[in-house]
C-alpha positions as a printed NumPy array, in Angstrom:
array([[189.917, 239.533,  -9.395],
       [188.312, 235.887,  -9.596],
       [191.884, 234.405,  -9.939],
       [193.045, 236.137,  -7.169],
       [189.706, 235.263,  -4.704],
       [190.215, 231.582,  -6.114],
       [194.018, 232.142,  -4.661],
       [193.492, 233.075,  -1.456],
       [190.107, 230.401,  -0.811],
       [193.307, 227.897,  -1.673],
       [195.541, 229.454,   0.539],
       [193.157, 229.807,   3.661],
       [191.95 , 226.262,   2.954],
       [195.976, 224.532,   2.866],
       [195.752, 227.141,   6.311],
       [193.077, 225.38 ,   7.845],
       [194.221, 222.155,   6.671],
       [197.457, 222.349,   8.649],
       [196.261, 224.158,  11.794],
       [193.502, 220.964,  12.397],
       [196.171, 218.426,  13.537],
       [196.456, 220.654,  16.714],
       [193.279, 219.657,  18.72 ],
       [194.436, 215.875,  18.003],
       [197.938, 216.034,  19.801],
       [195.983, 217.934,  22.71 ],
       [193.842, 214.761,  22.849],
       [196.666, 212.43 ,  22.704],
       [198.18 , 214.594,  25.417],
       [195.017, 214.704,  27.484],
       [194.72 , 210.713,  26.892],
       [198.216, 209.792,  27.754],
       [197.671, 211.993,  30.955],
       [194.647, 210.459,  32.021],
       [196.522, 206.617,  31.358],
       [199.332, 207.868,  33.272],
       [196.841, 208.306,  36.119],
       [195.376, 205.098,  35.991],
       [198.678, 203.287,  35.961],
       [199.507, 205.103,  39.067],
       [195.821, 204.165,  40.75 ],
       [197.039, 200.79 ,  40.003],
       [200.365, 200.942,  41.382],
       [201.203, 199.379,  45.049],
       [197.648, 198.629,  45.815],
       [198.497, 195.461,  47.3  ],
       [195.586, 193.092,  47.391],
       [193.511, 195.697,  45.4  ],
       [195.776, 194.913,  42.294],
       [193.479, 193.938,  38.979],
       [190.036, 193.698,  41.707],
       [187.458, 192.876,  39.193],
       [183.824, 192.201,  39.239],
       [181.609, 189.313,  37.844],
       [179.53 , 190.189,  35.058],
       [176.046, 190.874,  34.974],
       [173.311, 192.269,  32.469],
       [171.408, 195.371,  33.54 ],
       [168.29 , 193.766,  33.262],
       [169.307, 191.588,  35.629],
       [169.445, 194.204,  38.148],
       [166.499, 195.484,  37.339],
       [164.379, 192.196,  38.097],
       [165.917, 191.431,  40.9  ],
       [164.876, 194.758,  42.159],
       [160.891, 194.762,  40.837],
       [160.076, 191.12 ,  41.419],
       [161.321, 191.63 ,  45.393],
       [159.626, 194.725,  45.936],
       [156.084, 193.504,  44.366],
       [156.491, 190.311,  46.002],
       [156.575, 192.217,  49.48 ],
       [153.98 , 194.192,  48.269],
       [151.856, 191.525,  47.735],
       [152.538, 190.408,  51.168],
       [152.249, 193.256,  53.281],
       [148.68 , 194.261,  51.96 ],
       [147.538, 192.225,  54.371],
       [149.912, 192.395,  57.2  ],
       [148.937, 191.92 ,  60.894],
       [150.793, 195.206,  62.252],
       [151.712, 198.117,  59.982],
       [153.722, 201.262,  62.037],
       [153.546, 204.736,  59.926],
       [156.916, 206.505,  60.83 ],
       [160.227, 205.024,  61.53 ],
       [161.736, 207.545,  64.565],
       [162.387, 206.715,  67.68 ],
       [159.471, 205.191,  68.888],
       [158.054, 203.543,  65.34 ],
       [162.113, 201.507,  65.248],
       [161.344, 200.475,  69.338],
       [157.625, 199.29 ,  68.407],
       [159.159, 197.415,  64.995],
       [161.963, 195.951,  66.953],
       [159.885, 194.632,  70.031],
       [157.571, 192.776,  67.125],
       [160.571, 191.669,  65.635],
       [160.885, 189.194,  68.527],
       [157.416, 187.578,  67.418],
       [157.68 , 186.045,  63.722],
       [154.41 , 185.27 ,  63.155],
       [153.589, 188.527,  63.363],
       [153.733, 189.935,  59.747],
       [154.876, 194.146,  60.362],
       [154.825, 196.416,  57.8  ],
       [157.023, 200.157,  58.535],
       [155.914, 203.078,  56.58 ],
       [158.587, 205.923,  56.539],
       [158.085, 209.236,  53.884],
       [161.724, 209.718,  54.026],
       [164.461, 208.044,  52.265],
       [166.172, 207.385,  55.368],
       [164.581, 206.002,  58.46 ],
       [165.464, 207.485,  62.212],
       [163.203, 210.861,  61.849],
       [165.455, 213.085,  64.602],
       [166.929, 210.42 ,  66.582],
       [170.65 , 210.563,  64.479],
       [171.043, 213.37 ,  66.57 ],
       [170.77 , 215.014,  69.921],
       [169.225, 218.315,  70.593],
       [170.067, 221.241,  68.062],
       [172.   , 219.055,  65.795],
       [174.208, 218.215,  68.957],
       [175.954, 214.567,  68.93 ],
       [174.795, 212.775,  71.969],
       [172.096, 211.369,  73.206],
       [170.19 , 212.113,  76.39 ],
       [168.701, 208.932,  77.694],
       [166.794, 209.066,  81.355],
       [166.498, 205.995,  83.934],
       [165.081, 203.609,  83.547],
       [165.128, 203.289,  79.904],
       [168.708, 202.849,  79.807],
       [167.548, 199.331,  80.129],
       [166.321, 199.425,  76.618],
       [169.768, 200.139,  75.452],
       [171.652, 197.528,  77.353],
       [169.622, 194.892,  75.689],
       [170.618, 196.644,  72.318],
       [174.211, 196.068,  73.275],
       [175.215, 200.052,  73.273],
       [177.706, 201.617,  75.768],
       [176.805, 204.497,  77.947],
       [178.371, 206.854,  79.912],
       [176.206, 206.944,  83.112],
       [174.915, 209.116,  85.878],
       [172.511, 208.44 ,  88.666],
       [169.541, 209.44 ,  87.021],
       [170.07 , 209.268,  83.133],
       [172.346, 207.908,  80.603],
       [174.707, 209.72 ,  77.866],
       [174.83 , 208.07 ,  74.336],
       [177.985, 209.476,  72.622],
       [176.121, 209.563,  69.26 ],
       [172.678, 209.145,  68.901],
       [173.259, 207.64 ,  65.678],
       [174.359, 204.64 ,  67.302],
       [171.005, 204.214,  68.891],
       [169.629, 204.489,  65.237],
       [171.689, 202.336,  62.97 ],
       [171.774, 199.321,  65.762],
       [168.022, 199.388,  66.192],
       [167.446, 199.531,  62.811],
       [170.04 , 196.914,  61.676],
       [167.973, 194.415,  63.983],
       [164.676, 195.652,  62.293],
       [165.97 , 195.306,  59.022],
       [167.322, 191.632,  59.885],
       [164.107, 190.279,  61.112],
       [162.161, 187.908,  58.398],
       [158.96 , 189.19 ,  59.66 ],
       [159.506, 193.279,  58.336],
       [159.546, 195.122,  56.046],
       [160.405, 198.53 ,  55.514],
       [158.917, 200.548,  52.745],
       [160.681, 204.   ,  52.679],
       [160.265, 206.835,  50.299],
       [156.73 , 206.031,  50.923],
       [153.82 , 208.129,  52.127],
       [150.442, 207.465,  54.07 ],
       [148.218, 210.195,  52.506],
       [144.965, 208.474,  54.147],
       [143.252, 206.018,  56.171],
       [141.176, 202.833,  55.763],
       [137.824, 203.183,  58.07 ],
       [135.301, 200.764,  57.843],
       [132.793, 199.844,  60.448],
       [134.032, 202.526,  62.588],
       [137.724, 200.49 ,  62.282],
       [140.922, 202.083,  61.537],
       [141.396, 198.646,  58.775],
       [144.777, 199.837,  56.93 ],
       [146.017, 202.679,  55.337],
       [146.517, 204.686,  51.983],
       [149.375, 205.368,  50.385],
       [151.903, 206.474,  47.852],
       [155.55 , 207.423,  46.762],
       [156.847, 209.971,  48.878],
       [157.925, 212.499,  45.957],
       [154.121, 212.014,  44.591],
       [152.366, 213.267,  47.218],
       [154.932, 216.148,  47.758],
       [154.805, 217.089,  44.308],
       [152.515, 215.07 ,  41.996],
       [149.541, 215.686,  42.714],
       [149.755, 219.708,  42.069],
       [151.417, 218.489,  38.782],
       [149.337, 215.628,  37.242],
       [145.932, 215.355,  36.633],
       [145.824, 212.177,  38.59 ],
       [148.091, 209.872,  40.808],
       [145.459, 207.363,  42.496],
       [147.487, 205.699,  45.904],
       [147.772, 202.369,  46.941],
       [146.225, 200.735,  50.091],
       [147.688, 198.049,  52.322],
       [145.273, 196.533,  54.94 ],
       [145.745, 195.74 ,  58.503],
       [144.848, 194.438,  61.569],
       [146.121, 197.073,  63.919],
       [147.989, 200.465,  62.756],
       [150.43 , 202.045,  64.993],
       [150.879, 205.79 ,  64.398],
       [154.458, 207.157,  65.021],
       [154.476, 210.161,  62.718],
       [155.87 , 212.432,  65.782],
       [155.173, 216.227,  66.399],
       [153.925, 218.737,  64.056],
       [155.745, 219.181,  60.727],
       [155.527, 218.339,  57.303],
       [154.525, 214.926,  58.096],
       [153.919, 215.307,  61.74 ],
       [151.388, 214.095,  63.6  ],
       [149.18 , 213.182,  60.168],
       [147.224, 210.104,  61.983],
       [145.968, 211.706,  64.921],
       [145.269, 215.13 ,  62.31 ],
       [143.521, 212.596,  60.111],
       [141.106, 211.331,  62.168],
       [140.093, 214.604,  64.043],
       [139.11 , 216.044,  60.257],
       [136.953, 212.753,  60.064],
       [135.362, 213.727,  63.52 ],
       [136.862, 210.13 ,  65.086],
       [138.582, 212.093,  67.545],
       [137.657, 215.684,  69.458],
       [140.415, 217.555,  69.049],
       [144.624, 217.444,  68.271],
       [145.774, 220.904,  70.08 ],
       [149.596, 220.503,  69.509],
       [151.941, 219.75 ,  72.214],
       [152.22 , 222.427,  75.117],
       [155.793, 224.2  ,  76.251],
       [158.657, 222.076,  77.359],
       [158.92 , 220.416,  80.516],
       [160.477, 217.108,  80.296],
       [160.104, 215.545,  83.836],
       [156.234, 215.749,  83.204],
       [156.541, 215.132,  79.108],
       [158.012, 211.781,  79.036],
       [155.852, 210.428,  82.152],
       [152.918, 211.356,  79.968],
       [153.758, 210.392,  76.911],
       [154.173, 207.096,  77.823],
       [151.195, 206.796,  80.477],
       [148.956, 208.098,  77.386],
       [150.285, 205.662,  74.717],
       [146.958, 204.086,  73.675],
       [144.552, 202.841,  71.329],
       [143.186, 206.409,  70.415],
       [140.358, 204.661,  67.979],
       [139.89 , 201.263,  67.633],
       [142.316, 199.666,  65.261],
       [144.842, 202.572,  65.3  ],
       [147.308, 203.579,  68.556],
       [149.257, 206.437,  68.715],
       [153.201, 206.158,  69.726],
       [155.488, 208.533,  70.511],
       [155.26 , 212.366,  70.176],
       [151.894, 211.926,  68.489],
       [150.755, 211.112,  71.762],
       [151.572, 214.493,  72.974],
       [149.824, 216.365,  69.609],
       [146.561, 214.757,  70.493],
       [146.415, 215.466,  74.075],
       [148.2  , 218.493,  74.11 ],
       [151.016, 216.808,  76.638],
       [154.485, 219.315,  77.184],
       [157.585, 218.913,  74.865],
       [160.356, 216.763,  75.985],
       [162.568, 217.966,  74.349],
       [166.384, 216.002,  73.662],
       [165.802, 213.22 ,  75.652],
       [164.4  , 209.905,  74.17 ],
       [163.737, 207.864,  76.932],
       [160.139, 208.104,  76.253],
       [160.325, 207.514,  73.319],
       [161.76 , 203.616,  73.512],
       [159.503, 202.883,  76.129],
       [156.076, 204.378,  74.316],
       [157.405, 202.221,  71.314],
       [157.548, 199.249,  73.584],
       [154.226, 199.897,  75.014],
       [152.39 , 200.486,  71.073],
       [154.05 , 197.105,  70.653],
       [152.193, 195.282,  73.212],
       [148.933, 197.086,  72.899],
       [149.221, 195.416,  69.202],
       [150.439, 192.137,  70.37 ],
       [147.234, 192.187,  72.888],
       [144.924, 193.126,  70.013],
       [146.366, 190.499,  68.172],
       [145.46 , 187.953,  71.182],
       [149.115, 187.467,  71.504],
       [149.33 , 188.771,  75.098],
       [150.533, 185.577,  76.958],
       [153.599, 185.381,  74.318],
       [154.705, 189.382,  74.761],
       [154.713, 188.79 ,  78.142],
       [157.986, 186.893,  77.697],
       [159.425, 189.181,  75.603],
       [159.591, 192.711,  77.094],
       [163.476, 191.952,  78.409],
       [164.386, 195.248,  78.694],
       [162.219, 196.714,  81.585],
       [164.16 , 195.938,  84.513],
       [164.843, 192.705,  86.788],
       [162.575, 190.266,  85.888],
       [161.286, 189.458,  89.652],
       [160.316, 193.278,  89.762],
       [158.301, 192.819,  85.922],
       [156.642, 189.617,  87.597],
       [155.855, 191.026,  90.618],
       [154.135, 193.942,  88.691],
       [152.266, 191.79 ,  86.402],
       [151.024, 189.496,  89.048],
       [149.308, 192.706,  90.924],
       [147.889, 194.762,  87.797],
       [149.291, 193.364,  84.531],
       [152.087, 194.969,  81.5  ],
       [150.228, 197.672,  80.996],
       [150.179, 199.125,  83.971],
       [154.086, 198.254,  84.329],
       [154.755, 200.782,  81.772],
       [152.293, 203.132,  83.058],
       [154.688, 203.439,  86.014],
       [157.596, 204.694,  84.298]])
């Protein structure tokens, strides 16, 4: 009985012996298929033919990355503006302080990507809805319209976005920091003075994890709030400061009606406690102004104005006075400001 075990262990071994060669020629199959493929991704690809890159070391890379980011970091802790939320309005305010380079501006957005709703119309629609006169605003961007008497159509709202925010990005005197939350306020001396903050996926998730995930602060002259209507991030400056008691109350915007909404939100654009104004639909969750809805008319022009109100805090008003281009014929902007003065200019529309 041994013998005969010893036998077959033999036998079943010169078995398996044989049969292993099998997985090997499926792997030389699966190999010469895959070169196949690449010699065809190489065939005819005219001036693609043999494209290679120069070589670099990961850690390269990497320091490139860190010693950029902490160098604006170390900048922008003191910066003159900084503008939490990059939407509509927060990209018009950046973009009009763009045109001032001494003017160090600082943009806050919690997202990845900047833009909050304006890459798209109403209801995920393409277009945008843009009402007279801020059509103006667009012009000087260099975007095409299809126009009416009293508004302007935007074939994709995106282009709004990604042109304003190209010129943002361009200008040596911003920076954006995105992926980045503004979980608190600086107040000091009854002075909005800067703001609190840390990575976006932190304060949406680290601090029911982790025992402890202190912020960061970056200081300022003048904050401009553009966090927009009530959501997940909405409205958190004006929300801040009423659970401080710095402001009476933040009702929430009232039911649409956008030939009153945009009038108001841009009439009410303002310097809600000192050191910090409020742009955009923020405006309307603090004074409990009507929905506009999809139109974003408003919204360039309340941007605008939260720019000048920071230039003027900054004692730069004489300088923004030359560059507002964008709100109509300049006889009819210096005929306005020689009766009441830029603010009041933008009041009116």
């Amino acid at each position: 009985m041994a013998t005969s075990a010893r036998v077959n262990v033999v036998k079943s071994h010169k078995l398996l012996s044989t049969a292993r060669p099998a997985p090997k020629a499926a792997s030389v199959r699966r190999s010469s298929k895959f070169s196949s493929i690449k010699m065809r991704a190489g065939a005819d690809a005219g001036p693609f033919d043999g494209y290679s890159f120069k070589p670099i070391k990961e850690r390269e890379v990497s320091r490139e990355m860190t010693t950029r980011y902490f160098k604006d970091l170390y900048k922008y802790a003191d910066a003159d503006v900084i503008i939490v939320g990059s939407g509509s309005a927060g990209l018009a305010c950046a973009y009009e302080l763009s045109k001032h380079p001494d003017v160090s501006v600082a943009l806050i957005e919690q997202s990845v990507s900047p833009g909050g709703g304006a890459w798209l119309g109403g209801q995920l629609f393409s277009s945008m809805v843009v009402r007279k006169p801020a059509h103006h605003f667009l012009k000087e961007l260099g975007l095409e319209y299809d126009e009416t008497e009293n508004y302007v159509v935007l074939k994709h709202a995106a282009q709004y976005t990604s042109t304003v925010m190209s010129k943002v990005l361009d200008a040596p005197n911003i920076k954006l920091f995105n992926a980045t939350c503004v979980e608190d306020l600086i107040v000091r001396e009854n002075r909005v003075n800067g703001v609190v903050t840390n990575w976006s996926t932190v304060t949406l998730f680290g601090h029911d994890t982790q025992s402890c995930m202190d912020p960061n602060v970056l200081e300022a002259k003048v904050v401009v709030s553009a966090c927009g209507h009530d959501g997940p991030f909405g409205a958190t400056g004006v929300k801040r400061l009423q659970q401080l008691g710095l402001v009476q109350s933040c009702p929430g915007m009232a039911a649409l009606d956008m030939n009153s909404a945009e009038d108001q939100v841009v009439a009410n654009t303002r310097e809600v406690y000192p050191g910090m104004i409020i742009t955009g639909m923020e405006v309307a969750e603090v004074d409990g102004a009507p929905r506009m809805g999809p139109t974003f008319g408003a919204m360039f022009i309340s941007g605008q104005k939260a720019a000048y109100l920071a230039l003027k805090a900054l004692g730069k008003e004489g300088s923004a006075l030359n560059t507002f281009t964008s709100l109509g014929p300049q006889e009819d902007v210096n005929e306005a400001l020689g009766k009441r003065g830029l603010g009041n200019l933008f009041q009116n529309q």
